[in-house]
C-alpha positions in Angstrom: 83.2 80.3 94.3 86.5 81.5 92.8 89.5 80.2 92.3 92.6 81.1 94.1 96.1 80.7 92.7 99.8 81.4 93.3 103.6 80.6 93.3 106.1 81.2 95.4 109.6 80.1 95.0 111.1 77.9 97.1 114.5 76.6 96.3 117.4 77.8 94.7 120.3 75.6 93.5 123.7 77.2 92.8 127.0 76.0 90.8 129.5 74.3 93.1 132.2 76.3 91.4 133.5 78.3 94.1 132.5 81.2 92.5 130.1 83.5 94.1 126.9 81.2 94.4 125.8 81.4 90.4 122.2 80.2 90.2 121.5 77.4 88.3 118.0 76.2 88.7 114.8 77.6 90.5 112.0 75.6 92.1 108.5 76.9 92.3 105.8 75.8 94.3 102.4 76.8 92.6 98.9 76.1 94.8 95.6 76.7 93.6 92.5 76.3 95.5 88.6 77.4 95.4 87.5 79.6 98.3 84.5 77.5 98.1 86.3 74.6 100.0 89.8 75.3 100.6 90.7 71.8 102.1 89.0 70.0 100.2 90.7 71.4 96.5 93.9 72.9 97.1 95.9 71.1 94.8 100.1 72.0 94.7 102.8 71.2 92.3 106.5 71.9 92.1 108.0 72.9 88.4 111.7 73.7 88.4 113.4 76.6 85.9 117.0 75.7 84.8 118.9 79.0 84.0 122.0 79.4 81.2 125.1 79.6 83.0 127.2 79.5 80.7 130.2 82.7 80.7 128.8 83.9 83.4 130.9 84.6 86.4 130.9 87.2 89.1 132.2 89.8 86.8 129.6 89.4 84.5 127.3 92.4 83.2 124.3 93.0 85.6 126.2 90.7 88.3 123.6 90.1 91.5 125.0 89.3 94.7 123.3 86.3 96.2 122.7 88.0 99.2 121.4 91.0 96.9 118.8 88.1 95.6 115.1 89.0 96.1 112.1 87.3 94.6 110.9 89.3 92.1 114.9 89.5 90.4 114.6 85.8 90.0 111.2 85.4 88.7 112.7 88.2 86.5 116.0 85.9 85.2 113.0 83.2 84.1 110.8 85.3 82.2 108.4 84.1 80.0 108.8 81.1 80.7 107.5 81.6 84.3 104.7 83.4 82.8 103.8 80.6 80.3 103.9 77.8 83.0 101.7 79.8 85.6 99.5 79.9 82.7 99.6 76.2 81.9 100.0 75.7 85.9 96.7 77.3 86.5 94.8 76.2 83.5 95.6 72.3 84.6 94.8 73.2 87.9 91.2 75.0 87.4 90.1 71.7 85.5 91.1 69.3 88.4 89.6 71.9 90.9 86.1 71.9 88.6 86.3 68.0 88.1 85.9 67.8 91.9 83.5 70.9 92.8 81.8 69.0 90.0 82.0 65.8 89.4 81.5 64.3 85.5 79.1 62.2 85.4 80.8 58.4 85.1 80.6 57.0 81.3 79.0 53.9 82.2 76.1 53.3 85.3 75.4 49.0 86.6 71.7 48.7 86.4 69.4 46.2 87.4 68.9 42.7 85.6 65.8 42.9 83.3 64.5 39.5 84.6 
């Protein structure tokens, strides 16, 4: 029983400037899951990044090409705060995956009549 997590990004938005596709916000999906029961407790969530764009143009210090784009330059550009949410991310997760691997017990119980 262990649980599995990740992210992957899946969506970039750019400026509709006209110039050279500046990126403006990231969306990353993060699943978690125990190997226990795969189906029964993956849980996923979406979280999107918004990056500064302000001054920046194509001429800018450390200019990427879209193109030149890879994953691990973008998850780069959102620094800690990617590292902080997959914390946060997975933290939420693990509870909601132990809350069904092990259900609390329910504060209050019917029981029969006395009489």
């Amino acid at each position: 029983m262990a649980i599995q997590s990740s992210n992957t990004i899946k969506n970039i938005e750019v400026l509709n400037s006209g110039d050279k596709d500046i990126v403006c916000q990231v969306q990353v999906e993060f699943t978690s899951y125990d190997d226990s029961d795969q189906d029964g407790t993956t849980i996923t969530c979406v979280e999107s990044f918004d990056l500064s764009t302000d001054g920046r143009t194509s001429s800018s210090d450390g200019w990427v090409a879209y193109d030149s784009l890879d994953a691990a330059t973008v998850e780069g550009w959102l620094g800690s705060e990617l590292t902080d949410r997959i914390a946060s991310v997975q933290a939420n997760h693990n509870g909601w995956i132990n809350s069904v691997l092990t259900p609390p017990a329910p504060p209050t119980v019917d029981k029969a009549l006395p009489w």
